[in-house]
C-alpha positions as CSV (number, residue, x, y, z in Angstrom):
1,X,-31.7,-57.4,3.0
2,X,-32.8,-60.4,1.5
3,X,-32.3,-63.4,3.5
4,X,-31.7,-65.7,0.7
5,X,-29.4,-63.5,-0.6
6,X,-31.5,-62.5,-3.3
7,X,-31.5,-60.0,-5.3
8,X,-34.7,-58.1,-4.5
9,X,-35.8,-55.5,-1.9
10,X,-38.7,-57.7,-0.7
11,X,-38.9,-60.8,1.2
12,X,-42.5,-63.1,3.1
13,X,-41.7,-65.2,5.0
14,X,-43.7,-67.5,7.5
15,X,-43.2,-66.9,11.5
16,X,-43.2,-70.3,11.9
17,X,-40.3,-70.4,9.2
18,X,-38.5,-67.5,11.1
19,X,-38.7,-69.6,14.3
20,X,-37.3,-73.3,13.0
21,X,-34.4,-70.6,11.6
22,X,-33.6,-68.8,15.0
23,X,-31.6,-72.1,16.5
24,X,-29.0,-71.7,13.4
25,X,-28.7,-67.8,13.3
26,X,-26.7,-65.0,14.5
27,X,-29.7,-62.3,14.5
28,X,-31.6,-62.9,17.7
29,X,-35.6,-62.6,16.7
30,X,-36.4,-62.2,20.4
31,X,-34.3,-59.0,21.0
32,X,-35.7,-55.6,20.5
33,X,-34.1,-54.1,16.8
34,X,-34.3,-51.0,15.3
35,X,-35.4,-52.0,11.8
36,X,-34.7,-49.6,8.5
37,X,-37.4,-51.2,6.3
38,X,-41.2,-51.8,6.2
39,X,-42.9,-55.0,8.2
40,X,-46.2,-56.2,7.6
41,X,-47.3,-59.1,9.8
42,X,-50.4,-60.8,9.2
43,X,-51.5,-63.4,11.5
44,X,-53.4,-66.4,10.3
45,X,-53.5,-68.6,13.6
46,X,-53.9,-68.7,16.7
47,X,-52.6,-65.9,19.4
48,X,-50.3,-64.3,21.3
49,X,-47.9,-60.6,21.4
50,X,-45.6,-58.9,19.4
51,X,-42.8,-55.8,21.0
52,X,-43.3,-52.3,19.6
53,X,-40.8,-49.3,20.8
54,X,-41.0,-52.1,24.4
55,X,-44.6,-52.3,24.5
56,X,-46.3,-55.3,24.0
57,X,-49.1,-55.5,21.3
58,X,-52.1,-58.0,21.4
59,X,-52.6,-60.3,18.2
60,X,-54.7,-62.8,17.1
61,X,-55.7,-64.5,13.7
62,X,-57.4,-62.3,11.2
63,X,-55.0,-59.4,12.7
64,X,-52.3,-57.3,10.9
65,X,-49.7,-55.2,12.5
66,X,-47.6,-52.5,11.0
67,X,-43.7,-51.6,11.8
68,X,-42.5,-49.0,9.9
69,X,-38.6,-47.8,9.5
70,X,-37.0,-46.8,12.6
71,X,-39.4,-48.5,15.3
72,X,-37.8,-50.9,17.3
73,X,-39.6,-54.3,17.8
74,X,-39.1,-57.9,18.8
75,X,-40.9,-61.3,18.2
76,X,-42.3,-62.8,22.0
77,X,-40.4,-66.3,22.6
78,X,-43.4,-67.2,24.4
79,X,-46.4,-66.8,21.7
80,X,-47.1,-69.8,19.4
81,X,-49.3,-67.6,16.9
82,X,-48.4,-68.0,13.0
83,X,-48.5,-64.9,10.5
84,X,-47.3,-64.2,6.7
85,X,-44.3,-61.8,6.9
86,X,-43.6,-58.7,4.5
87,X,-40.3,-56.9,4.6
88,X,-39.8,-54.3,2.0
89,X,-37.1,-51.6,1.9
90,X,-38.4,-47.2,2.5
91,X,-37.1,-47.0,-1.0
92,X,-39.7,-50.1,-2.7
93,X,-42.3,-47.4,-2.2
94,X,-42.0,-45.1,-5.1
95,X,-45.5,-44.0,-5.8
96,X,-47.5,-41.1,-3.8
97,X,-50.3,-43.7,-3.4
98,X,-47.9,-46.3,-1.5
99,X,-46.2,-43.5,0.4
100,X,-49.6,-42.3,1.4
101,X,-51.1,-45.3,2.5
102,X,-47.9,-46.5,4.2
103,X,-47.4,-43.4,6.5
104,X,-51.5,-43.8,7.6
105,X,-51.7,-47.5,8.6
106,X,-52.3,-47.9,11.9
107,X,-49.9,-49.9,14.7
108,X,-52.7,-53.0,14.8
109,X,-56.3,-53.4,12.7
110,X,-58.7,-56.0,11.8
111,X,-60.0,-56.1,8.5
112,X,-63.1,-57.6,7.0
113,X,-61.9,-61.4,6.4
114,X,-62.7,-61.1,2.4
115,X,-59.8,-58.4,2.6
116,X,-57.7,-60.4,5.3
117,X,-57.7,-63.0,2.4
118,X,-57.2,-61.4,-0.7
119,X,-53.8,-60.0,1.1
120,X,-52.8,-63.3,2.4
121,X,-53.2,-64.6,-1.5
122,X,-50.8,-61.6,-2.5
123,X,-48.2,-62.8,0.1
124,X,-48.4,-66.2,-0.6
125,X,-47.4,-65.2,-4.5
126,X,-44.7,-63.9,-3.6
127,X,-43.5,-66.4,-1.3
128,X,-44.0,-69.2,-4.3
129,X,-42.3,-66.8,-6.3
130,X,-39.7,-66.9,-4.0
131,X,-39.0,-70.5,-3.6
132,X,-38.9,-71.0,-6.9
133,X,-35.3,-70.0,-7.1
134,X,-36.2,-67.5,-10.3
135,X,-34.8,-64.1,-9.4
136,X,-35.7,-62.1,-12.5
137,X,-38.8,-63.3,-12.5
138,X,-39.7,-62.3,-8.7
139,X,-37.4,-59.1,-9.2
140,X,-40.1,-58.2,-11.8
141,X,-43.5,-59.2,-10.1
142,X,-42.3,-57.6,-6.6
143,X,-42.5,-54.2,-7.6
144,X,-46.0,-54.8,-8.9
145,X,-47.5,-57.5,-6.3
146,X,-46.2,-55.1,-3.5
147,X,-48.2,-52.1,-5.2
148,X,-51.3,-54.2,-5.3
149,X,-50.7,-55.1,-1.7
150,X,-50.5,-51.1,-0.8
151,X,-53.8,-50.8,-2.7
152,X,-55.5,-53.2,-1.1
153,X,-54.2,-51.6,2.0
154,X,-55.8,-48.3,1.0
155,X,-59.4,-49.6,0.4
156,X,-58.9,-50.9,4.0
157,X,-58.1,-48.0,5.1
158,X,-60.8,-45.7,3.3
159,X,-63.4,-47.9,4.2
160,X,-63.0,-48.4,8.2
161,X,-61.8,-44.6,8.9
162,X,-63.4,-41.8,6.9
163,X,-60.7,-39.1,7.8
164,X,-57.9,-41.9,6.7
165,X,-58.7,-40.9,3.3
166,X,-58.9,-37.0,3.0
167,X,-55.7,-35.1,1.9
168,X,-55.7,-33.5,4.9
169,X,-54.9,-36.5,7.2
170,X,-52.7,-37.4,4.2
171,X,-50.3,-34.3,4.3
172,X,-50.6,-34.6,8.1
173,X,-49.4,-38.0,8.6
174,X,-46.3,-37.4,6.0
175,X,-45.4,-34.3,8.6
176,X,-46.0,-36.5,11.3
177,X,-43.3,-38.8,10.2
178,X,-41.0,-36.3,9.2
179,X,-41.3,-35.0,12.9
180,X,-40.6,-38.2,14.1
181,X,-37.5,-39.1,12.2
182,X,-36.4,-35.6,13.4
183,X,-37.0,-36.6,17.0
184,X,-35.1,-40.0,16.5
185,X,-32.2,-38.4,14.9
186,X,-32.0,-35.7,17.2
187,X,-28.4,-35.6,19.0
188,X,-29.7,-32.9,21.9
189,X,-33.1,-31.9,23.7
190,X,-34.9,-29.6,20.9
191,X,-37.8,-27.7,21.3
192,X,-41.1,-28.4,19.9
193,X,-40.7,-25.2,18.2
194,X,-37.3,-25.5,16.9
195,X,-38.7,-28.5,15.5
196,X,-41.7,-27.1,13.9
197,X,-39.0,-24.7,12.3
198,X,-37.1,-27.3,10.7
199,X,-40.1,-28.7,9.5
200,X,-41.2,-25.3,8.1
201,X,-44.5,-25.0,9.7
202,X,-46.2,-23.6,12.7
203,X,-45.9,-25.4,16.3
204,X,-49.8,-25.3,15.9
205,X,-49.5,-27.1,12.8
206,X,-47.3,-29.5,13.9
207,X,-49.5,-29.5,17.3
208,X,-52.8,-30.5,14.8
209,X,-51.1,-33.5,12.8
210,X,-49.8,-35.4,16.2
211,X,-53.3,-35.0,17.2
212,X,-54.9,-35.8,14.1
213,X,-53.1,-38.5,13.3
214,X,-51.2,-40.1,16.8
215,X,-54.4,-38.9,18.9
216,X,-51.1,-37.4,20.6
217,X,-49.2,-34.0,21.4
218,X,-46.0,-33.3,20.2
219,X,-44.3,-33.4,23.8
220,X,-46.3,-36.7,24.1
221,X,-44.4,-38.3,21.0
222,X,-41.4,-37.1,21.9
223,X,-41.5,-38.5,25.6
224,X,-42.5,-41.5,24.7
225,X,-39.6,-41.8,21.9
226,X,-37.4,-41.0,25.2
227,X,-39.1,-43.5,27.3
228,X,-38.4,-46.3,24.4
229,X,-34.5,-45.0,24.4
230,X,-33.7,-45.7,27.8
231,X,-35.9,-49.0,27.8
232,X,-33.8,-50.4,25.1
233,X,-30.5,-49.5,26.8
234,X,-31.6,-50.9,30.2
235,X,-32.7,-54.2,28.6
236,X,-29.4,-54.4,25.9
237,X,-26.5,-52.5,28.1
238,X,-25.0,-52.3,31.7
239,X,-24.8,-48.3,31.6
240,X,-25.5,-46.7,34.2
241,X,-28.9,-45.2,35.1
242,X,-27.5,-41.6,35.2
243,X,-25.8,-42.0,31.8
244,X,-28.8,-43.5,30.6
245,X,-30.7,-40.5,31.9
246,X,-28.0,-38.1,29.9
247,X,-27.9,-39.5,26.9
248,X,-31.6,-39.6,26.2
249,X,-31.6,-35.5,27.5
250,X,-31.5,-35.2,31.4
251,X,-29.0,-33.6,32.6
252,X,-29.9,-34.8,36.6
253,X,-30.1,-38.3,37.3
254,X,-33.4,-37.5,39.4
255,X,-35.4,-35.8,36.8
256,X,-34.8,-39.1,34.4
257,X,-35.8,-41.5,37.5
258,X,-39.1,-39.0,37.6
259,X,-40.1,-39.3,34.6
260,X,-38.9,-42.9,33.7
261,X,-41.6,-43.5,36.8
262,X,-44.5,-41.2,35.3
263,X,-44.0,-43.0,31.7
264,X,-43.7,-46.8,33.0
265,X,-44.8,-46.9,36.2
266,X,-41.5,-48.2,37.3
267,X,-38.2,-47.1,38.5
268,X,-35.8,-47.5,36.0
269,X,-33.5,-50.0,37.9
270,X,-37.1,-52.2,38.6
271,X,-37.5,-52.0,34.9
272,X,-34.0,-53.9,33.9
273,X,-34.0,-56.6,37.3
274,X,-37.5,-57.5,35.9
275,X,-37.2,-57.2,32.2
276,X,-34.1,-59.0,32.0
277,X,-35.8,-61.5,34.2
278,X,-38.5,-62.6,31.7
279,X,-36.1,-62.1,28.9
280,X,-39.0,-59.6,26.8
């Protein structure tokens, strides 16, 4: 994972640094990806957007935005704003208190700037540690500067939402995940309650933590994980929009164009002429 080639499963990097490296590099930072590790962005200038699942999210300095495995995202060729970068691989985060805190952070928050600070410090040890070409030495501080980080992370947390901290929102945002890996694996249109089966609870269960935690129904999550599908393959492929419409689960061309509408206000073929226009 390691850009560098090193030997560790955690990496900061600068945005600025990312951009000077786009104009010699294969991987195109502008086009949406589906990531398999942890990113933690936090922006220390200026402002400007960042793509989540094709939506754009609103960032400024003092600002830090979450991306957790699986989402697909993309940096905006037309922002200028600056930000410390944190990659770190799902299996980095042995501990309970990490996975905890990791699977309640919110898309986007501010923090007080005393916090802001004290993580930007973090991320700038191990970016020294990093260009200081000593492997062993950064393979044996990561595990432990990335724990702090997650900590600090949790006090964050605890002390801006009371509900962020209870066990309860706890074991409901670790089935909320599950869920939604289930609904991004998924090769066929489940129902909610064949998915609440697999996930050995009760659809009402299942029905609480989206709410609790996503301020959203199942149904909800899963439409909009549809609605991100299709995005992507408008934007990245010339498919069709009826086999578009199949693969993420409609079986009539008509029904997808419906609901494509209802979710983006836009008709899937008005989504790729103007997307591909501005190149998002």
């Amino acid at each position: 994972m390691h850009s560098k080639g090193l030997d560790v499963p955690i990496e900061v990097v600068q945005l600025s640094e990312l951009r000077a490296r786009q104009a010699d590099s294969a991987f195109d930072m502008y086009l949406p990806t589906r990531q398999d590790y942890h990113m933690l962005m936090l922006v220390t200038s200026d402002h400007g957007i960042h793509w989540v699942d094709m939506s754009s999210v609103d960032l400024t300095a003092g600002q830090i935005l979450y991306i957790r495995p699986g989402q697909l995202h993309s940096h905006d060729a037309d922002s200028d704003h600056d930000a410390w970068l944190l990659f770190f691989k799902p299996e980095t985060v042995a501990l309970d208190q990490l996975r905890h805190v990791i699977s309640s952070l919110p898309e986007s928050f501010s923090p007080k700037r005393k916090d802001f600070h004290i993580l930007t410090q973090l991320m700038e040890l191990i970016f020294h540690a990093e260009h200081a070409g000593e492997d062993i030495m950064l393979k044996t501080m990561a595990p432990g500067l990335l724990q702090a980080i997650v900590a600090g992370l949790e006090n964050i947390i605890s002390s801006t939402s009371k509900k962020a901290g209870t066990p309860v929102y706890h074991r409901a945002t670790e089935l909320v995940v599950k869920f939604e890996n289930l609904v991004s694996e998924r090769e066929s249109n489940h129902s909610i309650s064949a998915y609440a089966e697999s996930l050995h609870v009760s659809p009402k269960t299942l029905a609480r933590a989206c709410q609790l935690t996503r301020e959203l129904s199942p149904k909800q999550l899963i439409d909009k994980r549809k609605e991100t599908e299709a995005k992507q393959m408008l934007l990245q492929t010339d498919d069709t929009v009826e086999s578009i419409g199949q693969k993420v689960g409609f079986t009539e061309s008509t029904n997808f164009v419906k609901f494509f509408k209802r979710m983006s206000g836009q008709t899937p073929e008005t989504y790729r002429s103007l997307s591909r226009h501005k190149n998002v």
